[in-house]
C-alpha positions in Angstrom: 95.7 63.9 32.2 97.5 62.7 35.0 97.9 64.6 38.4 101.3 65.1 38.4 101.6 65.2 34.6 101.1 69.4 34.7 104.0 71.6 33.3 105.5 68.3 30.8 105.7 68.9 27.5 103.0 67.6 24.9 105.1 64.5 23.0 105.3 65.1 19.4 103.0 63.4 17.2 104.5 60.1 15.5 104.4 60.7 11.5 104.0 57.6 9.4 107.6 57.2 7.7 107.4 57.2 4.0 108.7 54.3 2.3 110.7 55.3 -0.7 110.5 52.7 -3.5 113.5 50.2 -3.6 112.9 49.1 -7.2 112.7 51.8 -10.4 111.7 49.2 -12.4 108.6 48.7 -9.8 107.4 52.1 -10.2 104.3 53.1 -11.5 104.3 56.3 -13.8 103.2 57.7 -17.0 106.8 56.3 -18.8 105.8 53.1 -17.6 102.1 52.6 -18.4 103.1 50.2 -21.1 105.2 48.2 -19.1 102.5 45.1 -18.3 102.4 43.3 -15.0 101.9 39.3 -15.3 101.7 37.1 -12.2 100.3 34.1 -14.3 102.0 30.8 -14.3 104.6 30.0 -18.0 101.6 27.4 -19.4 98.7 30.6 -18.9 100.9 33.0 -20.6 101.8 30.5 -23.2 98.2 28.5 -23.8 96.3 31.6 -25.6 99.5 32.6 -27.9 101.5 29.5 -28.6 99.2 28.9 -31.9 99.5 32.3 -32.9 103.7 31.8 -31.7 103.8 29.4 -34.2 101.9 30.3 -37.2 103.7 34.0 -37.4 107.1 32.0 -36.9 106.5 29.7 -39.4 105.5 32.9 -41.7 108.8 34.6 -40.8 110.7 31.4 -41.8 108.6 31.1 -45.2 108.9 35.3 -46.4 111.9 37.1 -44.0 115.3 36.9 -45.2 116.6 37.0 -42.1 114.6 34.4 -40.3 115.8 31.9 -42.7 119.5 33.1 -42.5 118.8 32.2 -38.9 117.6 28.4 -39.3 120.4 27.6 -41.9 122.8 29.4 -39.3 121.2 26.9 -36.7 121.7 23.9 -38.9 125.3 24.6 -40.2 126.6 25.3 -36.9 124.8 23.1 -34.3 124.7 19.9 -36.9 126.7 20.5 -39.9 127.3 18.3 -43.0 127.8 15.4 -40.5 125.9 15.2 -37.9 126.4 14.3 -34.5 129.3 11.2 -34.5 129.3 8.4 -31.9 132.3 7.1 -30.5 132.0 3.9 -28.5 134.4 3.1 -25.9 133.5 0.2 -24.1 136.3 -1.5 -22.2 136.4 -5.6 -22.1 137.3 -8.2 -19.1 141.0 -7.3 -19.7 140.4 -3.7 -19.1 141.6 -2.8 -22.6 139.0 -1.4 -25.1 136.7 -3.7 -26.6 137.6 -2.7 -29.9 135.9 -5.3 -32.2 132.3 -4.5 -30.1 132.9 -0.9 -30.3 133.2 -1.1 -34.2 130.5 -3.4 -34.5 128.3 -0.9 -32.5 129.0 1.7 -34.5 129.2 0.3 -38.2 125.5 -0.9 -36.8 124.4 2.6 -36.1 126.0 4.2 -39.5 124.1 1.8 -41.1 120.4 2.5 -39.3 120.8 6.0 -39.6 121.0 5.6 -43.0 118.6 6.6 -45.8 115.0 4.6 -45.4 116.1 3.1 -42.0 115.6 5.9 -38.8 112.0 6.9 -39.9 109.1 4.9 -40.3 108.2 7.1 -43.9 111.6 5.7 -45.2 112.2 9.8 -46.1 115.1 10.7 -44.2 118.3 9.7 -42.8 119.7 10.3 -39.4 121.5 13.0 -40.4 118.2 14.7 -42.2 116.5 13.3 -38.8 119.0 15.7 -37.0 118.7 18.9 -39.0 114.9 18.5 -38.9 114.7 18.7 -35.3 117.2 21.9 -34.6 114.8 24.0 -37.2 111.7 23.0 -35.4 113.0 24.1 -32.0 113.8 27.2 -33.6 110.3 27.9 -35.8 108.0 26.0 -33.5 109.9 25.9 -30.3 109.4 22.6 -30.1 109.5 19.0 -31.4 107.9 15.8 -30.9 108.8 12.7 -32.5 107.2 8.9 -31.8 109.8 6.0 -31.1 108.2 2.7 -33.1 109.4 -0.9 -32.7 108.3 -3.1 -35.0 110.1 -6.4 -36.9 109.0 -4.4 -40.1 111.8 -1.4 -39.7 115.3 -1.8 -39.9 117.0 -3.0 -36.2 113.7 -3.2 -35.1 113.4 0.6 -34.5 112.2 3.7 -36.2 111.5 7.4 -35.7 108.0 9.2 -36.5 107.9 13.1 -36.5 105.0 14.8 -35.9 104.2 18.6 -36.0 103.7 20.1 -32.6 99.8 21.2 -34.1 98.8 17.2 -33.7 99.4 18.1 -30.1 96.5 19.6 -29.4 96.8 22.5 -27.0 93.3 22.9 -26.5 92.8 19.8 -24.5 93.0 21.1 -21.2 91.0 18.8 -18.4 91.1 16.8 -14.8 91.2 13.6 -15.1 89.3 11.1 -13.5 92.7 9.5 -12.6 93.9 12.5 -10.3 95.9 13.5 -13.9 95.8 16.5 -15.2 96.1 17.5 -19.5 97.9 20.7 -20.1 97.9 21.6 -23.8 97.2 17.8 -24.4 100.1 16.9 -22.3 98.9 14.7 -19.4 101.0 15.1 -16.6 101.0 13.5 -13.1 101.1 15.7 -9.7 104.4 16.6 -9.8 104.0 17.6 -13.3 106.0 14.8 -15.0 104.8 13.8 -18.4 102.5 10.2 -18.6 101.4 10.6 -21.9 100.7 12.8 -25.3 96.9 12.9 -26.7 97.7 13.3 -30.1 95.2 14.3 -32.6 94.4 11.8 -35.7 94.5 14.5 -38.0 96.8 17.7 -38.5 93.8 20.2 -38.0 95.4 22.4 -40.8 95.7 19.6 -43.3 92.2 21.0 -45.1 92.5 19.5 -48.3 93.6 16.4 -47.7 92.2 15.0 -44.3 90.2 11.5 -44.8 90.1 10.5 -41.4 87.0 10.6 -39.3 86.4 12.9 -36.3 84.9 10.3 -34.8 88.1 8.6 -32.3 89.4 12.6 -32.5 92.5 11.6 -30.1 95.3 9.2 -29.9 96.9 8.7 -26.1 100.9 7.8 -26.8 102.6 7.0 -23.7 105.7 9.3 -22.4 107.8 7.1 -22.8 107.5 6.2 -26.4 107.5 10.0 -27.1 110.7 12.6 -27.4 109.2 15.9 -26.8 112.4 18.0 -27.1 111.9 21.9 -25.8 113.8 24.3 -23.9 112.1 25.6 -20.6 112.6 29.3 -19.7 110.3 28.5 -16.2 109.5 26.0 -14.1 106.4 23.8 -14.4 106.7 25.2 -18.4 104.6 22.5 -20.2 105.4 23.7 -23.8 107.7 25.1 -26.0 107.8 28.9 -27.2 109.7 28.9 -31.1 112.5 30.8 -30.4 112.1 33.9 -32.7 109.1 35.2 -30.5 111.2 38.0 -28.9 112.4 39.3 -31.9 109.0 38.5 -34.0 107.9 41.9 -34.3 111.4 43.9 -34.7 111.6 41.0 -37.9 108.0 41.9 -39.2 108.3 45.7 -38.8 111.8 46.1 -40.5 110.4 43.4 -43.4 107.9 45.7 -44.1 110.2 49.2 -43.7 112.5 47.6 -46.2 109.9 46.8 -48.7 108.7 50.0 -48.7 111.9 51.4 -48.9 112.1 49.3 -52.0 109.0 49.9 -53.9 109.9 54.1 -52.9 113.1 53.4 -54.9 111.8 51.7 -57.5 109.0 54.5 -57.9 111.6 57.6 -57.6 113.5 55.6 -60.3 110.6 56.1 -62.9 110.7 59.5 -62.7 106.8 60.5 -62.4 105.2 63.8 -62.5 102.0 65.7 -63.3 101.0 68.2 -66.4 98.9 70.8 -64.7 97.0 73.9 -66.4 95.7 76.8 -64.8 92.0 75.9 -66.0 92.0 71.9 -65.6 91.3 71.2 -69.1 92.6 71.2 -72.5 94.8 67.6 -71.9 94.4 64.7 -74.1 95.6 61.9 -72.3 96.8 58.7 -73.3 94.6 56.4 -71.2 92.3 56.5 -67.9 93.0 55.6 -64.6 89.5 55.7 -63.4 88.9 59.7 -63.4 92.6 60.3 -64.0 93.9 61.1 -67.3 97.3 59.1 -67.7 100.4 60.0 -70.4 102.6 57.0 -71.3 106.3 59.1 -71.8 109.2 56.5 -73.4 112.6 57.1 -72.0 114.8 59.6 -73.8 111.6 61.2 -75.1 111.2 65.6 -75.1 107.4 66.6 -75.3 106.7 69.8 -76.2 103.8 71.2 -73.6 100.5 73.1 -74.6 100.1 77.0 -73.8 99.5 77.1 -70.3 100.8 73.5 -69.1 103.2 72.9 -66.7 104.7 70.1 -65.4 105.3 69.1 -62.1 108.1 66.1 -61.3 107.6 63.7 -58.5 110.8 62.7 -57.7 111.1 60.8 -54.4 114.6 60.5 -52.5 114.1 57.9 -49.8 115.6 55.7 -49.1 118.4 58.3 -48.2 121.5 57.9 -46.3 120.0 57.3 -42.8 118.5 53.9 -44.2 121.4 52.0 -44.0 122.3 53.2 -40.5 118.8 52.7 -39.1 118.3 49.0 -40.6 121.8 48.0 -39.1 120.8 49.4 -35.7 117.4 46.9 -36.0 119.4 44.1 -37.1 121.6 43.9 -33.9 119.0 44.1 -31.9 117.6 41.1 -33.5 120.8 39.6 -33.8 121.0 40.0 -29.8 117.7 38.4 -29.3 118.2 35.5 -31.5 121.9 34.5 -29.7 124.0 34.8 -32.5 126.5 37.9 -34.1 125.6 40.8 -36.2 127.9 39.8 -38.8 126.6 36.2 -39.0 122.9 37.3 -39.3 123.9 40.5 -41.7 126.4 38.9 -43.6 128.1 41.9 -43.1 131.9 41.8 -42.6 132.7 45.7 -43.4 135.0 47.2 -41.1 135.6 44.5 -39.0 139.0 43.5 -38.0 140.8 39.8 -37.4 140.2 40.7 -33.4 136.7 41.7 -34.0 135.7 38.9 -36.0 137.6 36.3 -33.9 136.1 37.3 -30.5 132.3 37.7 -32.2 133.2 34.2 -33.6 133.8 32.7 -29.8 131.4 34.2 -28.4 128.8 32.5 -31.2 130.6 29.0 -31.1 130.0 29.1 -27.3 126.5 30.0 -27.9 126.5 26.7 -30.4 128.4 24.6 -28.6 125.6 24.7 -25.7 122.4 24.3 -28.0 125.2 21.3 -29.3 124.8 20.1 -26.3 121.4 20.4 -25.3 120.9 18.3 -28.3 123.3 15.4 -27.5 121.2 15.2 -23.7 117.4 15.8 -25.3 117.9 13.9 -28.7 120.9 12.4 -29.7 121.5 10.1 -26.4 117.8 9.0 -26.0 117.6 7.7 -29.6 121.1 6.1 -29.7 119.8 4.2 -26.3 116.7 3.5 -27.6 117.9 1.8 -30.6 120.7 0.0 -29.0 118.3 -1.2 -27.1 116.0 -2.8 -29.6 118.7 -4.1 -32.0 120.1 -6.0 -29.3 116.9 -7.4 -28.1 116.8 -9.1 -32.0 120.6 -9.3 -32.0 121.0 -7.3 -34.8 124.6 -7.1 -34.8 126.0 -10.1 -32.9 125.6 -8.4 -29.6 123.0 -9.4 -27.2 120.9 -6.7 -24.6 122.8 -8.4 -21.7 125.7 -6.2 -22.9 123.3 -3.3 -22.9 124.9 -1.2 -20.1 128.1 -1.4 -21.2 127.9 0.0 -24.5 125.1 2.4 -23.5 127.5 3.7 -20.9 130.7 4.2 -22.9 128.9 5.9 -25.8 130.3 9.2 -26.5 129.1 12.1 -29.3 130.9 14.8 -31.4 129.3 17.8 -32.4 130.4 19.8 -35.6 133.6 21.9 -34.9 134.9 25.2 -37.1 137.7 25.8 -38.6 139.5 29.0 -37.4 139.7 32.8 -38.3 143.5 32.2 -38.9 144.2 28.7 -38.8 148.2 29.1 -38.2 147.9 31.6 -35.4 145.4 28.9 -34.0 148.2 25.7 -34.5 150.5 27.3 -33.3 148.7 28.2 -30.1 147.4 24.6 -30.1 151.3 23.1 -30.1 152.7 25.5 -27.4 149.4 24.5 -25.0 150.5 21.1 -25.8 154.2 21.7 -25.0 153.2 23.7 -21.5 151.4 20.7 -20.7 147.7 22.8 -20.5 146.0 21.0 -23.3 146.1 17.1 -24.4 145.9 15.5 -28.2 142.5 14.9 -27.2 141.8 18.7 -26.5 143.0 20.3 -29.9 141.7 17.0 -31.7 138.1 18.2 -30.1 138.2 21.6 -31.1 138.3 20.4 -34.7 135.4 17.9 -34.4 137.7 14.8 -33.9 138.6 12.1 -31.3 141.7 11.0 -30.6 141.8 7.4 -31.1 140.2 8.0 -34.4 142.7 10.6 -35.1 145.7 7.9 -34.4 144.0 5.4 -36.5 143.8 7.2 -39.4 147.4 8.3 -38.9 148.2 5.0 -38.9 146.4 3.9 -41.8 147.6 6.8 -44.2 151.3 5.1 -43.1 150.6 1.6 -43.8 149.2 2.6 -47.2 151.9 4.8 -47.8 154.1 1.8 -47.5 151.7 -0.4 -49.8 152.6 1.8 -52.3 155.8 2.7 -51.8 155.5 6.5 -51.3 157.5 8.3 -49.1 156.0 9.8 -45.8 157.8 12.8 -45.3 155.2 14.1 -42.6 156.0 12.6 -38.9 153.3 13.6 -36.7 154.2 14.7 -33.3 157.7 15.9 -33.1 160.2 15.1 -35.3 162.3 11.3 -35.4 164.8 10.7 -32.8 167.2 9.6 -35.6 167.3 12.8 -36.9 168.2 14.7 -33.3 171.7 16.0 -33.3 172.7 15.7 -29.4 174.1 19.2 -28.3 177.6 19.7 -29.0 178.0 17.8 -31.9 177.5 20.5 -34.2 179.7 20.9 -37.3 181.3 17.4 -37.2 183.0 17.8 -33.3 183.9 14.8 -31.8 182.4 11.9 -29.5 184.9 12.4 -27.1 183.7 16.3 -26.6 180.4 15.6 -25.6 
């Protein structure tokens, strides 16, 4: 104490201020002891489950009804019954399209991606090629597929698809190379692919695998391999199949409705038990182990014994919550997967031309970007790839000094729908046009076309309309000038007038 500290006051003691949490969500309580806490890297969460990922996705896609609604969703809408078109529109010295090069590009490229060309097991065609690799992003999360050139396939080119398993995710080492193998992806230090160490043999193939364990890996370069996958983190190495979030919502209502099913089908045969007040004095029909069994024919009245009494088991599940509660599931999983409850349902009760037509754009957007995705991952890298090596053996007339400029001008179209009410949609379509908001081009896309295709055929219908000889009553684009009566020169007035 200091000497002339007497008669002051004694300062209050300083209380540590309590810090009140800023996050709920970071709060740990009784109501959240379930809620699991994971500071691990996306290729540590993924390495111990992504076999397991796959095998139960792959087991959904085989026995749910709803998992394969999903894939053929996926396939009808992101592919469709054609594919993924190129358009070619490469511009010559003159600075008008090089129309001759651009066909020949493209007739070159129908004709590769036809059946027994684009894959080295002669199975497929490009559009199969397509449809293949949009349901194994889906069940498998990812897909991987080997680019071959050889004078043996067609153009010089072919694809190879192998399963994600040949991958083999439990090759995980340094290398001596400062590389480092993730999953059986070898990857460089800023964890950009170098190469894929494939296995020789699918390790499920059990009954039918010849090849010795001896030389157990292949090393494919990166850049003869397409490993298409959609990251959800950075530095993500593999793929997760996309069904994973909704995996066990899937499983558990399978196995609620086939309960529900065999409960029905039991309460629909009516059972019951004879019972007497001693046990005995029954004569059954057969035994079920220690149980005396009666066989009862429909329609049939059996008349008891003294002291029998019978005792029905009538079950009444499912009752009249079932319907609600498996509707309530499926959004859910409709939610996770992307896509609308009605789509995944095929349930259109009570819904309304509004209701469907915004739960329709809302999917088609959702479509349009895994459309997309697809062009930048797949579609683009194969088209250059091929162009590539048919030019190199001037497959078509055009030689790989032209490379760039056909690579560069290449455009695709993706699948488009038709509409919920197709003249409310038109007529939308023309008045954009009139405002001067959308172009030919812009309603042309939104039905899966391209413009200059759209004029040719146009063109072509006319011209064989005219071979012919039949009439085209149809003139595209406003109506003929000829047949425009100027204003004021209704009902026969004069030239003078006007």
């Amino acid at each position: 104490m200091g000497l002339f500290s007497f008669g002051k006051s004694k300062e209050p003691e300083k209380k540590p201020v309590l810090q009140k949490r800023l996050y709920s969500g970071a709060s740990k309580n009784r109501l959240l002891a379930d809620f699991f806490d994971s500071e691990r890297s996306a290729d540590s969460e993924l390495r111990p489950v992504i076999k397991v990922l796959r095998s139960r996705s792959r087991d959904l896609a085989r026995n749910n009804e709803y998992a394969k609604r999903y894939l053929n969703l996926m396939k009808t809408n992101v592919v469709g019954d054609r594919g993924f078109s190129l358009q070619v529109k490469a511009v010559g010295g003159d600075g008008n399209l090089d129309q001759s090069g651009n066909d020949s590009v493209e007739s070159a490229f129908r004709k590769w991606g036809r059946r027994g060309n684009c894959t080295v097991d002669g199975k497929m065609s490009w559009l199969d090629a397509q449809k293949l690799v949009i349901e194994g992003l889906v069940r498998d999360g990812e897909v991987f597929i080997v680019k071959h050139r050889s004078n043996s396939f067609h153009d010089s080119f072919a694809l190879q698809f192998i399963e994600p398993d040949q991958i083999d995710e439990q090759k995980n080492e340094r290398m001596t190379n400062g590389n480092e193998v993730r999953m059986g992806v070898e990857l460089d230090r800023y964890k950009r692919p170098v190469a894929y160490h494939k296995l020789n043999y699918h390790p499920g193939d059990y009954d039918y695998t010849t090849v010795s364990s001896k030389n157990k890996h292949t090393r494919i370069p990166a850049e003869q391999v397409i490993h298409i996958f959609m990251p959800l983190r950075a530095e993500q190495t593999r793929g997760e199949p996309w069904m994973a979030p909704v995996m066990t919502s899937m499983k558990q209502l399978g196995a609620y409705r086939e309960a529900a099913i065999i409960n029905a089908r039991i309460g629909a045969s009516k059972m019951g038990f004879i019972t007497t007040p001693t046990g005995d004095g029954y004569i059954p029909d057969d035994m079920d182990g220690d149980t005396p069994i009666m066989d009862v024919e429909p329609g049939v009245i059996q008349q008891l014994a003294v002291g029998q009494d019978f005792k029905t088991f009538d079950p009444t599940y499912p009752h009249s919550e079932f319907n609600e509660f498996n509707k309530a599931v499926l959004k859910g999983v409709a939610s996770g997967l992307g896509i609308s409850y009605t789509s995944l349902a095929n349930d259109l009760e009570s819904t309304s031309y509004s209701s469907i037509r915004q739960g329709a754009l809302e999917e088609r957007d959702f479509y349009r970007d895994i459309q997309q995705f697809m062009i930048e991952h797949f579609i683009r890298e194969v088209y250059e790839s091929w162009l590539m090596a048919s030019m190199e053996v001037v497959s078509f007339g055009i030689p790989a000094r032209q490379y760039d400029r056909f690579s560069e001008a290449a455009s695709f179209r993706a699948k488009a729908w038709n509409w919920v009410d197709p003249q409310k949609e038109m007529n939308a379509a023309v008045t954009g046009m009139k405002a001067g908001v959308m172009s030919i081009q812009d309603v042309a896309a939104q039905y899966g076309k391209d413009v200059e295709e759209l004029f040719g055929q146009i063109a072509r219908d006319k011209l064989m309309a005219d071979q012919f000889g039949v009439s085209y009553a149809l003139e595209p684009y406003g109506v003929d000038k000829t047949d425009v009566v100027p204003e004021g020169m209704e009902d026969g007035e004069d030239d003078a007038e006007v």
